[in-house]
Residue, then its C-alpha position, 0 to 999 in steps of 0.5 A: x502471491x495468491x491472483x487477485x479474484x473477480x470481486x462478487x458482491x457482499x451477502x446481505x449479512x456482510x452489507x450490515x457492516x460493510x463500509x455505508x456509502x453515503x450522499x452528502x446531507x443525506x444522513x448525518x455521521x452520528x446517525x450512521x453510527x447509531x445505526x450500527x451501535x457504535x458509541x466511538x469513533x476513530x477519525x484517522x488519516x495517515x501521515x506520509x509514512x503511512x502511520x495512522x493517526x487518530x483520535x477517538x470521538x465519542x458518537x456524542x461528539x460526531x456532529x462536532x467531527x463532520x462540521x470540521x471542528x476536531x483539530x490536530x497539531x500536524x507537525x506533531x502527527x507526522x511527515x505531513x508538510x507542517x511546521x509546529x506554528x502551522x494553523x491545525x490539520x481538520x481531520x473532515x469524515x468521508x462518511x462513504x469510508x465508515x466502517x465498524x470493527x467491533x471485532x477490535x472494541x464492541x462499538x468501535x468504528x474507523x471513518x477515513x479523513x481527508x486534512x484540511x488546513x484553513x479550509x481547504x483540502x491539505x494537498x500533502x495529505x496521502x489520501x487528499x495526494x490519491x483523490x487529486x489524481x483521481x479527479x485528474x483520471x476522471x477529467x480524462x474520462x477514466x476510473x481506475x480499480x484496484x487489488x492490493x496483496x497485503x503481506x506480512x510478518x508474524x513475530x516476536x521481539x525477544x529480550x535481546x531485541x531481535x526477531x523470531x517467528x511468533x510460530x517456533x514450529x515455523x521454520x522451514x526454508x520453504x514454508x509457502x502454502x504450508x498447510x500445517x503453518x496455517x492451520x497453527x496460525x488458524x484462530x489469527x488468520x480465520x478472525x481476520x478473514x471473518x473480520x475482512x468478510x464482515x465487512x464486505x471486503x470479499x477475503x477468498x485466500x488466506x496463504x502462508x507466504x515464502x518466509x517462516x512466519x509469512x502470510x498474505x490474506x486477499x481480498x476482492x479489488x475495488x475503485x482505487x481509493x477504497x482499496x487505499x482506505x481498505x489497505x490501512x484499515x487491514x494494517x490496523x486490524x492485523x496489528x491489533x488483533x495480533x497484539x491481543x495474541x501476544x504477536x506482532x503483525x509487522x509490515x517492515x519489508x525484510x525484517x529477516x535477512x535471511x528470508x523474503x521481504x515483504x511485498x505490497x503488490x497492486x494490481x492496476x486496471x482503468x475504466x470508463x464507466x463499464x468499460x475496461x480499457x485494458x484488453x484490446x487488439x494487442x497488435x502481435x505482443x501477446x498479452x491481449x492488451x490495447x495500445x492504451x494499455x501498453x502505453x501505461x505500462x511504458x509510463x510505469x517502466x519510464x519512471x520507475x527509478x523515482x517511482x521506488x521511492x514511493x513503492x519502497x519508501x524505507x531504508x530497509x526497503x533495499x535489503x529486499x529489493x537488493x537480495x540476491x537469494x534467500x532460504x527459499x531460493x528467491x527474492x521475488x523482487x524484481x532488480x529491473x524494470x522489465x514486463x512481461x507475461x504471467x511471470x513473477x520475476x518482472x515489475x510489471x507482470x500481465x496476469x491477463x489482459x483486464x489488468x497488470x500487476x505492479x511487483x516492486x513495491x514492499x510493506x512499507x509503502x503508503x498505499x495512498x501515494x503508491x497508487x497515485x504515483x503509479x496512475x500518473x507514471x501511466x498516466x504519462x505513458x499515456x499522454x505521449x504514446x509511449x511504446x514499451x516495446x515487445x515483453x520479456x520473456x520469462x526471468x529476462x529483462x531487456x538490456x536498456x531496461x532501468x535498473x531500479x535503485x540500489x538504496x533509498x538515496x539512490x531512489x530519491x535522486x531519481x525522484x529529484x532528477x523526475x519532473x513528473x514523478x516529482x510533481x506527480x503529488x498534488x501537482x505540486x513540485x514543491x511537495x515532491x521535494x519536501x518529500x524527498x528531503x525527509x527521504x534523504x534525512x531518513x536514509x542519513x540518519x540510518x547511515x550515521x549509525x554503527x552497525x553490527x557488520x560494521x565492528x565484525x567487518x572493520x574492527x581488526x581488519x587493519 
């Protein structure tokens, strides 16, 4: 919940182990990594649900790495486009993302990779997904930064299998910006930051969110695909560094149904070379923003039912997105697709007038897809002019605005009735529809269970 600061550059001290950008053939992975005494390395990708897979090579094997020889079995790995008798998924370094976390294991380093299969770049993959909009944007003449608020769930799996908040002191119904809950939660939330600004990454807040037992922790924007690459580095350290304190860091978008959901927002601008093009004669509206902008917030808005299946890609993802109150008195999820100023309650708000703030999506999202769909939905607005109107006005939504899915079969219905969303993944119709099956398997497979509400409701009734 916390704006997105101007990013500074990284201190002396933190370029010694920030991520190593790199030109091809200028210096080897294994070189990088003996440079910073790392003796493994975890060559990751994520499948399209957004779980990393990895494995772990030792810096003797580097050389083998970058020639494209560590294969992995996709079907095996995940949601990723691949049958079990499909040729290998070759996890090939992006040695620009490298990046040392000794805070985790001394020694240890994550490279990002994009999956070839056969020799080519694996158009499912979620990173290979982001880095063809990307180029798409370029080939327009244009960059896009971005900022992601990254929240999360500190918990506790009891015996009988429910949640509880790792802190038991937690337990106000309004704990936002408590400062006794950060202080508690002090040694897990300064090892983070110290960790996020060791590696250049800018963390200048570190909140106590609107739920008992909610944090956010932000850091400095960057070009869209680091941001991506940064957003699933942090899952991992959060996950792991709070495992080794007997937590669970969880990014499930409402593990409690009585609280706020968990939010992954990003804050959108684009770019040609030094040039935002953001901010421009707003033509009355308001916001300070150009034609430019305005015609990208009406992509957005104009696919937004589709666009949530990426932006809140769960089951679970409709408990929070369909809540009508919670024990502080807000969801801070929007139910339509509105616009408008400084304003939480729309999808988009306009904080001011370098960039927007996409609201609706939630902790599940895999940050790769999320961003790219969102940068061709604006991409769109762009290409035919679209004009979203005047904005909102604080808490209204215009009456013609869409209503954003009630349930993840809801939104995978709006994806396949999308043609550009639904080709908006590597160009690719086809990958958009396989998406959209394994959604909808997803969503029937939850509905074929049992519940709790079901027996309370249903047991006696007749």
């Amino acid at each position: 919940m916390t704006s997105l600061a101007t990013p500074a550059l990284p201190s002396a001290s933190a370029l010694s182990t920030a991520a190593v950008p790199t030109n091809a053939g200028d210096i080897s992975l294994a070189d990088i990594a003996r440079a910073h005494d790392v003796r493994f390395i975890l060559a990751t990708f994520v499948d399209m649900t957004g779980k990393p897979c990895a494995k772990l090579v030792p810096v003797e094997a580097a050389d083998e790495l970058e020639r494209g020889a560590m294969g992995f079995a996709g079907y095996a790995a995940g949601l990723i486009g691949q049958k079990p008798q499909d040729s290998d998924l070759i996890a090939v370094p992006d040695l620009a993302s490298f990046t040392p976390v000794p805070f985790i294991r001394e020694g240890l380093a994550i490279v990002h990779c994009d999956p070839h299969v056969d020799g080519k770049p694996w158009p499912y993959a979620p990173r290979v997904i982001l880095k063809n909009t990307l180029s798409r944007l370029a080939g327009q003449g244009m960059q896009a930064k971005v900022g992601a608020e990254v929240e999360y769930f500190l918990v506790n799996k009891n015996p009988d299998g429910s949640l509880s908040t790792a802190d038991a002191r937690d337990d106000s119904p309004r704990p936002c910006y408590d400062a006794r809950g950060v202080t508690r939660m002090y040694d897990h939330l300064s090892s983070i930051s110290e960790a996020m600004n060791g590696l250049g990454w800018g963390n200048y807040a570190n909140d106590h969110e609107d739920a008992a037992g909610q944090f956010e922790q932000n850091f400095n924007y960057a070009d869209a695909l680091t941001t991506a690459d940064r957003v699933v580095t942090l899952r991992y350290i959060l996950n792991i560094l709070a495992e080794q304190r007997g937590m669970t860091a969880t990014f499930m978008p409402k593990p409690f149904t009585d609280r706020t959901g968990t939010g992954l927002h990003f804050h959108l601008s684009l770019w040609s070379g030094a040039k935002a093009l953001f901010p421009g004669d707003d033509g009355g509206r308001g916001l300070g923003l150009s034609g430019l902008a305005y015609s990208f917030i009406g992509g957005i808005l104009n696919h937004a039912p589709a666009l949530q299946a990426f932006l809140a890609p769960t089951v679970n993802s409709y408990k929070r997105s369909g809540a009508t109150t919670s024990s502080s008195g807000a969801t801070w999820s929007p139910r339509k697709a509105s616009f408008g100023g400084n304003d939480r309650t729309h999808m988009i708000r306009v904080p001011d007038e370098k960039r927007i703030e996409l609201r609706s999506g939630d902790g599940s999202a895999n940050p790769y897809l999320a961003i790219a769909t969102a940068i061709e939905a604006g991409l769109d607005g762009v290409a035919n002019a679209t004009d979203p109107g005047a904005p909102s006005g604080p808490g209204e939504a215009k009456p013609e605005a869409h209503l954003l899915p009630a349930t993840l079969l809801h939104a995978v219905e709006a994806l396949r009735r999308d043609p550009v969303i639904l080709a908006s993944l590597s160009g690719d119709e086809e990958i958009g529809r396989y998406y959209a099956d394994a959604k909808e398997e997803e969503f029937l497979s939850w509905h074929n269970q049992v519940s709790d509400w079901e027996i309370r409701a249903y047991l006696t009734s007749i």
